[in-house]
C-alpha positions in Angstrom: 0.0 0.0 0.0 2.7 2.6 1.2 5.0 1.4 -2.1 2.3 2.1 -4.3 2.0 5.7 -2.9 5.2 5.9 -2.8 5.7 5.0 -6.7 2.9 7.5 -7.7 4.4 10.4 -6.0 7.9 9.6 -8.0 6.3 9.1 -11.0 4.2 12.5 -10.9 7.1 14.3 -10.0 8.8 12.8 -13.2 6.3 14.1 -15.1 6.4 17.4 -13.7 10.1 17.4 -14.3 9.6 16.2 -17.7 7.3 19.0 -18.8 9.5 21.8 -17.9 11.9 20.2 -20.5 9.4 20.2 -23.1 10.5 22.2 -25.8 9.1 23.6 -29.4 10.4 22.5 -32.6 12.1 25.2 -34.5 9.0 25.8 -36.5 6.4 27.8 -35.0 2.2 28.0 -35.8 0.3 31.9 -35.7 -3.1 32.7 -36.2 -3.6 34.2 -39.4 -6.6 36.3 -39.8 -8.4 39.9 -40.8 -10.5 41.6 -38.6 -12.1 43.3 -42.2 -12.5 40.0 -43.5 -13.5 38.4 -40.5 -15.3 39.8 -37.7 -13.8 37.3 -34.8 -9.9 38.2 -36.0 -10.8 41.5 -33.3 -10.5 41.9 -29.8 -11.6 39.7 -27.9 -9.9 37.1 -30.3 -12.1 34.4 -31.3 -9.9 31.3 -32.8 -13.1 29.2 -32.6 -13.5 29.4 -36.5 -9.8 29.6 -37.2 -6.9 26.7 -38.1 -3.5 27.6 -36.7 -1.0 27.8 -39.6 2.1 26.6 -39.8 5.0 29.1 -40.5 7.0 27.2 -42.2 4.1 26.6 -45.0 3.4 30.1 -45.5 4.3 31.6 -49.0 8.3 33.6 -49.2 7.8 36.8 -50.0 8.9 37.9 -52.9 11.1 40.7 -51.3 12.4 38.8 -48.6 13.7 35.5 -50.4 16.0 34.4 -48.3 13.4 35.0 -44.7 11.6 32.6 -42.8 9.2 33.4 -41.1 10.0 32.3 -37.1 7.5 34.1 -35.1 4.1 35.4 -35.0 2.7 39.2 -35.5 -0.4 41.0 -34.5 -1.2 44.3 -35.6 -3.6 46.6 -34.3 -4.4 49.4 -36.6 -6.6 52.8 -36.1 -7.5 54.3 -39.3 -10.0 57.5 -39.2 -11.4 56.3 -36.2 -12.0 52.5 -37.8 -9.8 49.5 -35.4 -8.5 46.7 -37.7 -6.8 43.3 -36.3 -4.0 41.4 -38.3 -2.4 38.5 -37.2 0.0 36.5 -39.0 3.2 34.8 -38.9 6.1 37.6 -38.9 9.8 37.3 -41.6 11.5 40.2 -39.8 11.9 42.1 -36.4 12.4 41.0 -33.0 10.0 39.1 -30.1 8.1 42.3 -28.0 10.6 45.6 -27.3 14.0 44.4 -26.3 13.1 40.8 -26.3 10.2 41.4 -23.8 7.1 39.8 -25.8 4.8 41.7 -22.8 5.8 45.0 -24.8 4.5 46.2 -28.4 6.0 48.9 -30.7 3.6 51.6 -31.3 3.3 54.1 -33.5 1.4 57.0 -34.4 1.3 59.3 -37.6 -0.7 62.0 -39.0 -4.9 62.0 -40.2 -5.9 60.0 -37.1 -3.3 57.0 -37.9 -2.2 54.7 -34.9 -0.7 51.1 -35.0 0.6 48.7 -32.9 2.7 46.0 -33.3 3.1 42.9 -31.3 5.9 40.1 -32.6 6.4 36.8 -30.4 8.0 34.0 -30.8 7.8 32.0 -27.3 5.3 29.1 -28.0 2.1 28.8 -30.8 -0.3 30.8 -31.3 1.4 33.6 -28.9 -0.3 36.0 -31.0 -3.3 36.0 -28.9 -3.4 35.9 -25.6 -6.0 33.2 -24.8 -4.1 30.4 -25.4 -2.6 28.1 -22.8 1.0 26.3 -22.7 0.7 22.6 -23.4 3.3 22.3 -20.6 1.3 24.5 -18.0 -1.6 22.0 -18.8 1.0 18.8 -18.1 2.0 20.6 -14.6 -1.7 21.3 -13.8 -2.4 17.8 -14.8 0.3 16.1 -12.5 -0.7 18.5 -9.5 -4.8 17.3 -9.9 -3.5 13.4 -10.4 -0.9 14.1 -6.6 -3.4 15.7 -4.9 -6.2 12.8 -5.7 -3.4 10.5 -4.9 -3.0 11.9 -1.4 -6.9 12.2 -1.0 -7.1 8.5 -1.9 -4.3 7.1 0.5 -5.8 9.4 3.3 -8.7 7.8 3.2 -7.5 4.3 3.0 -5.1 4.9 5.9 
């Protein structure tokens, strides 16, 4: 009874352990979407509609032949007063300001012009902010399965 406790508790701190060394492939997968095209590409971001694409599928562009495109973008835009949402997967520039993805280049111009960039590159989909870390689930997961685990062999005991 106590060894089989005893083999669960190793066993779901291995798994914890081996979801921290989880790691993405060097490909990366962005929403791609327009809020003019498509109402749910705004804020609040609605990917219920939407396929992820793959980055490395995604057409060169013709004046960047040699880029690949190796993290995601999501542009708010402000024209005379109008918001427009694009998200897609990003050929040049760098993950948030500085290498902080929490931060995103702004800027502003003249005739009621405003945009915002946001570039990421830390795990799919980062260009929206709704979705979760496979290994944040795996950590949850093991913590539910320890805790239930410790319930059960209280009870028993």
């Amino acid at each position: 009874m106590m060894q089989s406790r005893i083999v669960c508790l190793v066993a779901c701190g291995l798994v914890v352990l081996l979801s921290f060394g989880v790691q993405m492939g060097s490909a990366i997968k962005c929403w791609e979407c327009r809020s003019d095209s498509d109402p749910k590409c705004a804020d609040p971001f609605d990917n219920s509609t939407l396929s992820i694409t793959d980055c490395k599928q995604v057409e060169l562009k013709e004046h960047l032949p040699q880029a690949q495109a190796t993290m995601c973008r999501k542009i708010r835009q402000k024209v005379h007063g109008e918001w427009r949402y694009f998200r897609s997967c990003a050929f040049m520039g760098e993950p948030g300001i500085e290498g902080d993805e929490r931060f995103c280049l702004m800027r502003s111009g003249t005739y009621n012009i405003f945009m915002e960039y946001c570039t990421c590159n830390s795990k799919d989909g980062c260009n929206t902010a709704s979705l979760r870390s496979p290994t944040v689930l795996l950590v949850l997961g093991a913590v539910v399965l320890l805790v239930l685990q410790t319930v059960n062999g209280i009870r028993r005991a």
